[in-house]
BAMI-283819 format. One line per 3 residues: number of its first residue (from 1); their letters; for each residue x negated, y negated, z negated of C-alpha. Coordinates in steps of 0.25 Angstrom, whole numbers. Example, Ala and Ser with C-alpha at 12.3 -4.5 7.8 and 13.67 -1.06 7.14 Angstrom:
1	as	-49 18 -31 ~ -55 4 -29
END
This chain:
1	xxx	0 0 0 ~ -4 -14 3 ~ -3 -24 -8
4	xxx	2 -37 -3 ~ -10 -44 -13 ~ -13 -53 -3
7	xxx	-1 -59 4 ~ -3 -65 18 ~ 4 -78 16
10	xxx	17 -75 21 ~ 30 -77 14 ~ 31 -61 15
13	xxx	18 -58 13 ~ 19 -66 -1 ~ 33 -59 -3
16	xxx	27 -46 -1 ~ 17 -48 -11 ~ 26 -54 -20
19	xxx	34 -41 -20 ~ 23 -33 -23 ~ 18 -41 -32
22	xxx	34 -37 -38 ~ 32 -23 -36 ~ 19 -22 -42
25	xxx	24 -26 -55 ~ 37 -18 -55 ~ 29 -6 -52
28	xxx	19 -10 -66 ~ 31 -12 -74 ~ 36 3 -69
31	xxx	25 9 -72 ~ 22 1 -84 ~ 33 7 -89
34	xxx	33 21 -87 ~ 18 21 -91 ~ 22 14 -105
37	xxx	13 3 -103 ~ 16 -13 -103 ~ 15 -17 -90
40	xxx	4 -27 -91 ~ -5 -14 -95 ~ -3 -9 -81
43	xxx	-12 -11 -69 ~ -6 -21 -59 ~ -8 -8 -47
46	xxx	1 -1 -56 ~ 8 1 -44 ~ -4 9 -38
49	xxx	-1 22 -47 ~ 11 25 -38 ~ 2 28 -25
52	xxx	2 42 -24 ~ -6 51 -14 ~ 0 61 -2
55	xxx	-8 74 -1 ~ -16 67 11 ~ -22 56 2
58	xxx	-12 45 7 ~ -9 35 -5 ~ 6 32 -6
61	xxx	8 20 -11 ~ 21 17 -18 ~ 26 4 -11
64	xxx	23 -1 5 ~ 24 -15 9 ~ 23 -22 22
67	xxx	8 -24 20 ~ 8 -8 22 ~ 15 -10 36
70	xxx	8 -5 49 ~ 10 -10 62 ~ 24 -5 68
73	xxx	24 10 77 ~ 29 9 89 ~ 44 14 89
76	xxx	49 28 90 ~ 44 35 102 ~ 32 25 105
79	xxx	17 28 103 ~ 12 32 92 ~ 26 37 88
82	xxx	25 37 73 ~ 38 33 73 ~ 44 46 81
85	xxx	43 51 94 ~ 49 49 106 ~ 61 60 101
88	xxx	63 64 115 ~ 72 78 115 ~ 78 74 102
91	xxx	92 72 98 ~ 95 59 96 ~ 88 53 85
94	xxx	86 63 77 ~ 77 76 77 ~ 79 91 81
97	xxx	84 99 70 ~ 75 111 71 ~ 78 125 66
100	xxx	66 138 66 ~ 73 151 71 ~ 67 162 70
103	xxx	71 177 76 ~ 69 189 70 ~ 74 198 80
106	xxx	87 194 81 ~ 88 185 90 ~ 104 186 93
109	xxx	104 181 77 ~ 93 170 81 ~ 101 163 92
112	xxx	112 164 84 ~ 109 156 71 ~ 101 147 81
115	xxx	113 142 90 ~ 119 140 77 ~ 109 131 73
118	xxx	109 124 86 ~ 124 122 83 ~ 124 116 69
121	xxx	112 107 71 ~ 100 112 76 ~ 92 106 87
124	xxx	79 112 90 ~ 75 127 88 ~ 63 132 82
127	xxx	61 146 84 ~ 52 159 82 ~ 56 168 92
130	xxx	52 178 102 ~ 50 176 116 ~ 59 189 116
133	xxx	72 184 106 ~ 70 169 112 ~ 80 171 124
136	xxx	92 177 114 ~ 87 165 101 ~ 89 156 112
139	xxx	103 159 117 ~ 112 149 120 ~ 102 137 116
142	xxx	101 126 126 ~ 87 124 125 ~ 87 110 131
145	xxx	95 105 118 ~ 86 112 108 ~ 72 110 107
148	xxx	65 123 104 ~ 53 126 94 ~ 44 139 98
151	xxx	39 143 84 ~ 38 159 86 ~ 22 158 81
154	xxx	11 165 91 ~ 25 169 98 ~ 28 154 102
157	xxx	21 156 115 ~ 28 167 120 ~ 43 162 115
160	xxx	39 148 121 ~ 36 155 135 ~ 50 162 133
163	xxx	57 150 130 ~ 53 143 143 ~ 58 157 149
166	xxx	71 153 144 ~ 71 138 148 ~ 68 143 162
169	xxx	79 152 160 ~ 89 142 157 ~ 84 132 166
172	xxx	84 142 178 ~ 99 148 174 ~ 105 131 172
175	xxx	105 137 157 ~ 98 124 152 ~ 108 114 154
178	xxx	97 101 151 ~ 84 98 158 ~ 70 109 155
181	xxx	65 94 149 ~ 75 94 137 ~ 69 108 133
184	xxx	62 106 122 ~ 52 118 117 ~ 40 116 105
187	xxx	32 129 105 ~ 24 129 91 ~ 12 135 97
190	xxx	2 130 87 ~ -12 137 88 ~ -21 128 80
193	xxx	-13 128 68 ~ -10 142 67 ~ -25 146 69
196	xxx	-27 136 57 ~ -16 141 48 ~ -15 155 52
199	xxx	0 156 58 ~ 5 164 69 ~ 5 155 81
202	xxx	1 153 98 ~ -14 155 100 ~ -20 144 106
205	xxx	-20 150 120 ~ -6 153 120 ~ -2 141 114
208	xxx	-11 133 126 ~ -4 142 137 ~ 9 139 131
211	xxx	8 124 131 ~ 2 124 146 ~ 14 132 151
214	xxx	22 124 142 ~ 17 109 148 ~ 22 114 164
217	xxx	37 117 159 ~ 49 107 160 ~ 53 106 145
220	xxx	48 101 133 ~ 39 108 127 ~ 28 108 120
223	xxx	19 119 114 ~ 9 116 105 ~ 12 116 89
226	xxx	4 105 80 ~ 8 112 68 ~ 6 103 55
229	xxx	17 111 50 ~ 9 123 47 ~ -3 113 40
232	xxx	8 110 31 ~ 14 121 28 ~ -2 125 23
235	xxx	-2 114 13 ~ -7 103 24 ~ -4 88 19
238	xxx	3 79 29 ~ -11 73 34 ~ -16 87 36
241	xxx	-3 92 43 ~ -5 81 53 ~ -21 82 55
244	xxx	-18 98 57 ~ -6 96 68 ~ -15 86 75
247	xxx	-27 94 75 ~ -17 104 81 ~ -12 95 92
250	xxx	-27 91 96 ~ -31 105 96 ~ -18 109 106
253	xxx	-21 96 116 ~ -37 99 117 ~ -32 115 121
256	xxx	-21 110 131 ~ -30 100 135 ~ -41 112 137
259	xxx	-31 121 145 ~ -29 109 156 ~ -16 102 151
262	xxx	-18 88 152 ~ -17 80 138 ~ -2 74 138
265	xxx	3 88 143 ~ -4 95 131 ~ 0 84 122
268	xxx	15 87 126 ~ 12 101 120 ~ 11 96 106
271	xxx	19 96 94 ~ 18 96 79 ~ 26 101 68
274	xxx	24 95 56 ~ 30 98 39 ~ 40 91 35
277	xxx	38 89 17 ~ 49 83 8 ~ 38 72 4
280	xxx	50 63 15 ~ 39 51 18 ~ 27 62 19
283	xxx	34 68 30 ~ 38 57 40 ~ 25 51 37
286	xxx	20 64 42 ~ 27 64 55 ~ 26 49 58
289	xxx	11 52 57 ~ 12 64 65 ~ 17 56 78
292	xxx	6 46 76 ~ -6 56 74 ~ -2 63 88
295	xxx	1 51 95 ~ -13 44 90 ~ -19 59 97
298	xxx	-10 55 108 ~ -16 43 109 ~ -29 48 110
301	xxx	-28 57 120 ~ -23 47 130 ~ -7 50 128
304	xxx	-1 43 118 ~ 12 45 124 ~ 11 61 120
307	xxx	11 58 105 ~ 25 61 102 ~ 25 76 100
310	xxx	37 82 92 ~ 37 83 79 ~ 43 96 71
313	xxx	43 95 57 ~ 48 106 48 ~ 51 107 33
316	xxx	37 110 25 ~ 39 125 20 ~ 28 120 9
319	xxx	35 111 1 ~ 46 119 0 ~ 49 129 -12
322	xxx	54 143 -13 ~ 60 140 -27 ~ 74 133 -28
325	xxx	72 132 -13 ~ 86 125 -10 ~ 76 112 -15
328	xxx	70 115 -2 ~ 82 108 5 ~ 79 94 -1
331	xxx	64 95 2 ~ 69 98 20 ~ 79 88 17
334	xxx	67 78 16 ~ 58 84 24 ~ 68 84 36
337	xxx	72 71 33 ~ 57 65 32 ~ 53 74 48
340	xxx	64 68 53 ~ 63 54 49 ~ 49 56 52
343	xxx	51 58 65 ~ 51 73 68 ~ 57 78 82
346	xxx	59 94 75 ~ 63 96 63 ~ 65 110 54
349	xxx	69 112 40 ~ 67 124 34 ~ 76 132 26
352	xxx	76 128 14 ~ 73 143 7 ~ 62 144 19
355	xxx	51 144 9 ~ 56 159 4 ~ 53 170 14
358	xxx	69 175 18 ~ 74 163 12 ~ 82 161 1
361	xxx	90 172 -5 ~ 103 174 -2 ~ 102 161 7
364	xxx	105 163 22 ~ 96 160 31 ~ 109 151 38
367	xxx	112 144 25 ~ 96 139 25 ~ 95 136 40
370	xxx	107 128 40 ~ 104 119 29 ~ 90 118 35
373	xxx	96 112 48 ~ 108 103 40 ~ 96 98 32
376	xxx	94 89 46 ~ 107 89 51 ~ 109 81 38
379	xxx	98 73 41 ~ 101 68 53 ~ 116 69 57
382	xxx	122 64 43 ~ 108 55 37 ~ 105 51 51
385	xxx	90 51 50 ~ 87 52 66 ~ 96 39 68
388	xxx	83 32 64 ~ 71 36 72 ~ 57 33 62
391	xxx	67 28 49 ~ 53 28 42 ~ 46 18 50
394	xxx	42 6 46 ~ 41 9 32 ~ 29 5 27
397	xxx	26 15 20 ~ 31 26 30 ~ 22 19 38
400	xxx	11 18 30 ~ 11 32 26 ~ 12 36 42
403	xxx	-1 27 45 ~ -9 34 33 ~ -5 48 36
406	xxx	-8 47 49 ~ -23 42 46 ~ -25 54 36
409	xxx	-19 64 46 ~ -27 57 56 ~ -40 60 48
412	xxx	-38 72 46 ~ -35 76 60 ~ -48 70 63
415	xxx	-54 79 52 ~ -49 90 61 ~ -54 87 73
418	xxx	-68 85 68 ~ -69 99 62 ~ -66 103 77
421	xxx	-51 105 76 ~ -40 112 70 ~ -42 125 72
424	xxx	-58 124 69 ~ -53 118 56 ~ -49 130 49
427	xxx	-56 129 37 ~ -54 114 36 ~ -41 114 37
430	xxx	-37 126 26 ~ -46 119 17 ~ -39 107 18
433	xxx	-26 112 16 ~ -31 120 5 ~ -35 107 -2
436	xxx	-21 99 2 ~ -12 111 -6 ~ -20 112 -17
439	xxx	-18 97 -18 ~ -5 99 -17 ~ -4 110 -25
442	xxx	-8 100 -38 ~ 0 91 -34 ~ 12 100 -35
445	xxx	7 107 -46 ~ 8 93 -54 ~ 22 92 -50
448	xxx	17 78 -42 ~ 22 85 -29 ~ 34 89 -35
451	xxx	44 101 -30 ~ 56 101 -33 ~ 63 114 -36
454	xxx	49 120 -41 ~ 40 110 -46 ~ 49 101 -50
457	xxx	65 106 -56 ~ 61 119 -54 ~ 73 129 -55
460	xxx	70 140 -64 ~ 86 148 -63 ~ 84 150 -49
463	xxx	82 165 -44 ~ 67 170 -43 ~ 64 172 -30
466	xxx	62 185 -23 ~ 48 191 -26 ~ 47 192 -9
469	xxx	49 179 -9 ~ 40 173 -18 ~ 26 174 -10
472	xxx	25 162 -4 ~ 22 166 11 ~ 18 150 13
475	xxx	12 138 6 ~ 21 130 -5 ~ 19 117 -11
478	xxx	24 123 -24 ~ 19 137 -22 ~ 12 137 -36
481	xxx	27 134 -42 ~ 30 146 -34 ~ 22 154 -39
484	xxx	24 150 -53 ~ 39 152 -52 ~ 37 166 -44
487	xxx	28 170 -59 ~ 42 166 -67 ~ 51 175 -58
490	xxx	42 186 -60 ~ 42 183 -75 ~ 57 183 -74
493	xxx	58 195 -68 ~ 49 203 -78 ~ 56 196 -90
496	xxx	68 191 -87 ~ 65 179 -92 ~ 56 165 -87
499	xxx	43 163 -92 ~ 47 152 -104 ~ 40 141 -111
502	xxx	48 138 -124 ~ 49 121 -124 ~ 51 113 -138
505	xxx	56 101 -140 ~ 51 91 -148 ~ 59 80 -152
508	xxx	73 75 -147 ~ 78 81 -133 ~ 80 66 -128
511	xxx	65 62 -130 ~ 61 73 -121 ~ 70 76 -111
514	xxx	61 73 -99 ~ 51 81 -103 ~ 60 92 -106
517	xxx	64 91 -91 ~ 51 91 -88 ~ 45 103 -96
520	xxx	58 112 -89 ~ 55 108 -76 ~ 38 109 -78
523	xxx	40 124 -83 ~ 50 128 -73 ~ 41 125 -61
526	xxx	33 133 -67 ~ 45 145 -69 ~ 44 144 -84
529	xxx	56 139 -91 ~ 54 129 -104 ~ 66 136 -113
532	xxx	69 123 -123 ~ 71 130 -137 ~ 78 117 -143
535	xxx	70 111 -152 ~ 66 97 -156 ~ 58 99 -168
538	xxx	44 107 -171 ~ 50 112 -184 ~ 59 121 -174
541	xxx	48 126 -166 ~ 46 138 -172 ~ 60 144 -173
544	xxx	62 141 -158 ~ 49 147 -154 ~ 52 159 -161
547	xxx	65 161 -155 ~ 60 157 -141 ~ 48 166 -142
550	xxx	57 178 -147 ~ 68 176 -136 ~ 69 184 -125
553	xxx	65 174 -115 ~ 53 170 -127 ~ 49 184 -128
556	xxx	48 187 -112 ~ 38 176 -113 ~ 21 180 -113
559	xxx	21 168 -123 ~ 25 155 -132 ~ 23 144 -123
562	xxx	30 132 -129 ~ 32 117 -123 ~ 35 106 -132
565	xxx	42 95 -127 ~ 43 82 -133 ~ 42 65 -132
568	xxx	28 62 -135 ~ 32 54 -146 ~ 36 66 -152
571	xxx	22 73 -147 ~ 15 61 -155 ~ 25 64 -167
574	xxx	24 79 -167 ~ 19 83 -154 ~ 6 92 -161
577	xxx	14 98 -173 ~ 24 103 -161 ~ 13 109 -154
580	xxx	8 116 -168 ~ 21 119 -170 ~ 23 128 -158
583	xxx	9 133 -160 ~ 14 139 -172 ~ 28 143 -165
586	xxx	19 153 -158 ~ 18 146 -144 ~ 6 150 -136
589	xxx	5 137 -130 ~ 11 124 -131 ~ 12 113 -119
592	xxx	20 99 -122 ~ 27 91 -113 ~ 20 78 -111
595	xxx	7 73 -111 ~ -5 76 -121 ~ -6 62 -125
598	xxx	5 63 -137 ~ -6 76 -140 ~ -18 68 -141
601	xxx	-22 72 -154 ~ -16 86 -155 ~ -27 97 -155
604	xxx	-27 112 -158 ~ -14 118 -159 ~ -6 106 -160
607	xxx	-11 102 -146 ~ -3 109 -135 ~ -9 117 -123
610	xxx	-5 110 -112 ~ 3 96 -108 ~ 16 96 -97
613	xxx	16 81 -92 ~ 20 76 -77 ~ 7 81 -69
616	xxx	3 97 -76 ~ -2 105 -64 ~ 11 113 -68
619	xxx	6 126 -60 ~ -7 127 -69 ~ 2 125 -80
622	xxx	14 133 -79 ~ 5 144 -72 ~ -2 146 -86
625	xxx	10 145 -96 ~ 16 154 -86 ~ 3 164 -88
628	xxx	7 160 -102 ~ 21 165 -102 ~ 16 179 -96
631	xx	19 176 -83 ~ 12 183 -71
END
């Protein structure tokens, strides 16, 4: 953020730091407030502890002013198209609701739900099918009116090659009632990126004789995948996703290029697909960007014109959870929201239960697929959003954000290039991503990239899920919750009851309610339950303990652990005599709610083993008390 310190001299210029001059000391006497401290204790920047840091390094600041404007992008459809393409084939202002079908040798079964889809909303098809089943998948589909994704893996070739069979077909027999130019075809043929990340895809020769034969045809087509997608999915931040899908793109050109295509056609063979997060502004800030780093290559090569390649953006499977996984609505209803606003041609959303291998039991694969495709249909027939093409333009700090993502993406791009490319960078790559999921594995860890439904308002009554499907076959953002909750499952199954902590009170309900929220939420993300024994007072403590410890739900526990939960001013009262107190209860270890600063004098046994305040790596810690507890 630019500070307006220095007005210009004009009147707005003089208003604008007059303003922030305003904001600056609202912003003192918040935080004044919610430290405790008078407000002339506090730094004037006070306002500077509200930056926070995306996972590329990019400070956020909290407020944007017009000294953080950048020149004006062209409009819509103009060079360097940061703020959309030229949304040619698209319905009208809006984008193509995209639906993944796969066959699994039914084909009859396929076309079936397919053509329903078409009828109730779908608008472009993304299949994994064989050449064989193609012909009976694709009965009764004008393929001039829906766009068609190839996404059968190292099949793609070979089902592509069919399709144009069956475009010929229709053509030659009158079937296709619009012109060979309305057909629209994307075959994900994506060979670098699955030579770095190890998926089933076209080799590089076939993906090369595909786009050639591809580039002669009458339709639109284009054949080569930039999958950033995939870098995601592995843990990738956005500024690594965008390097990785330009690296792909280069590498793609350079080989056309190689096999004599000439450098506009083998652009036209391009196309990316990018995740789409629940972090809203991370998300169109990723596609916006997107559209300017290709467009900047473009450039470079002499064609400018050819920088607006479609864009497919699909619901990240890695910020989603396979506990209370209807939560997984909310975070596709943001992150369909944030592609399309950010200008995405292809949308997908996932099913919401698409984290569980089979999906949801007892949940039809219909129910999911159809809540999948209204979450759009909401979005854009009754919200409106594709009335407004680039809604997040001009905001400063939209645009700001575009600007500096682009220079990280941009940069590492570049570090790319200069270790020979993207599949010679190997190495570089998985060691990079290695380090941007354990970054992210802290922060979540912390709480400080919070999950609802399994980090944060954990829901321990729900049924434990199927031991086939607790493996995770892919990588999560919340994973190590995963993996703690499968340990409580396991843990109820052999005991009938939930790993337990016993959690004391100390003083009047109404001092403490906030922490008693919290301590229940902080030991349920980690499957454990905080079972409140009703008391205010240390002189009850040990009648509660022994009834808890010889209860059934006390005795199927490997030991005491006891939580005391207070206001500090009670800790400063009689925070170490309760600590003593449960000691002698016969807890094995004692944790408090709260910071250690109402402790600082406690020592020995009236000091307890661990604190529980806003920023515990709670996997470390609910991983031991769990050990504790005799959970394997």
């Amino acid at each position: 953020m630019v500070s307006p310190d220095q007005p210009h001299g004009s009147s707005g210029d003089s208003q604008l730091a007059e303003g922030f001059s305003i904001w600056e000391k609202d912003v003192v006497n918040v935080l004044a407030k919610t430290s405790r401290k008078d407000p002339d204790e506090m730094p004037e920047d006070a306002w500077r502890s509200l930056i926070h840091t995306t996972p590329d390094g990019i400070a956020v600041n909290p407020l944007y002013t017009g000294l953080d404007a950048i020149p004006e992008h062209p409009a819509p459809g103009q060079f360097p198209f940061v703020r959309g393409g030229k949304r040619e084939g698209l319905p009208e202002s809006a984008w193509h609701v995209t639906e993944h079908f796969r066959c699994e040798g039914d084909p009859k079964s396929a076309n079936d739900l397919l053509l329903s889809s078409l009828g109730h909303g779908t608008s472009a098809l993304s299949l994994d099918v064989s050449a064989a089943d193609l012909p009976s998948v694709l009965d009764g589909v004008f393929l001039e009116l829906a766009p068609i994704i190839v996404d059968a893996g190292g099949d793609t070739p070979e089902t592509t090659t069919a399709l144009f069979s069956l475009i010929d077909g229709a053509a030659g027999s009158g079937v296709l009632t619009g012109e060979r130019e309305d057909v629209r075809v994307l075959a994900s043929c994506a060979p670098a990126t699955a030579s770095v990340f190890g998926y089933a895809s076209a080799s590089a020769d076939e993906a090369t004789s595909l786009a050639v034969a591809a580039a002669e045809r009458g339709e639109s087509v284009r054949t080569l995948l930039a999958d950033g997608a995939s870098a995601h999915e592995r843990g990738a931040t956005d500024g690594q996703e965008l390097g990785i899908a330009l690296a792909a793109a280069v590498e793609y050109v350079r080989r056309l290029v190689d096999a004599g295509m000439t450098t506009a056609r083998a652009l036209d063979q391009i196309w990316f697909r990018f995740s789409a997060t629940p972090d809203q502004f991370a998300t169109i800030v990723k596609m916006r960007a997107a559209r300017a780093l290709w467009a900047r290559v473009c450039e470079v090569l002499g064609e400018p014109e050819r920088g607006d390649a479609p864009q497919h953006a699909v619901t990240s499977l890695a910020a989603s959870t396979r506990r209370d996984p209807y939560v997984n609505m909310l975070r596709s209803t943001v992150a369909a929201f944030a592609a399309g606003v950010g200008g995405a041609e292809y949308v997908t959303v996932n099913a919401f239960d698409a984290a569980l291998d089979g999906g949801l039991s007892g949940t039809s694969r219909t129910f999911a697929g159809r809540m999948a495709r209204n979450t759009q249909l909401l979005l854009i027939e009754e919200s409106h959003l594709g009335h407004v093409v680039d809604p997040a333009g001009g905001s400063w700090y939209v645009e700001s954000r575009t600007t500096e993502l682009s220079e990280t993406a941009w940069e590492y791009f570049q570090q790319i290039e200069s270790a020979g490319g993207l599949t010679s960078s190997t190495d570089k790559i998985a060691s990079d991503l290695e380090a941007a999921r354990e970054a992210r594995a802290t922060l979540v860890a912390k709480r400080k990239h919070p999950l609802t439904g399994l980090s944060e308002f954990p829901n321990l009554a729900e049924n434990p899920l199927p031991k086939e499907q607790r493996a995770p076959q892919r990588y999560f953002y919340g994973e190590d919750y995963e993996s703690l909750r499968d340990r409580s499952d396991d843990f109820l199954d052999q005991t009938g009851e939930r790993p337990t902590v016993a959690f004391f009170g100390l003083g009047k309900i109404a001092e403490r309610s906030a922490r008693n929220t919290f301590v229940v939420n902080l030991f349920a993300a980690g499957g454990i339950v905080a079972h409140d024994v009703a008391v205010t007072a240390v002189d009850e403590y040990a009648q509660a303990a022994k009834d808890f410890v010889d209860s059934p739900l006390g005795s199927a526990q490997g030991s005491f652990i006891a939580v005391l939960c207070g206001a500090d001013k009670r800790y400063a009262e009689s925070g170490a005599n309760a600590v003593a107190a449960l000691r002698d209860a016969g807890a094995d270890a004692v944790y408090v709610a709260g910071s250690a600063k109402s402790f600082a004098d406690a020592e020995g046994r009236n000091r307890p083993d661990e604190f529980l305040s806003m920023g515990v790596d709670v996997i470390e810690i609910m991983s031991g008390i769990a050990s504790q507890l005799g959970v394997k």
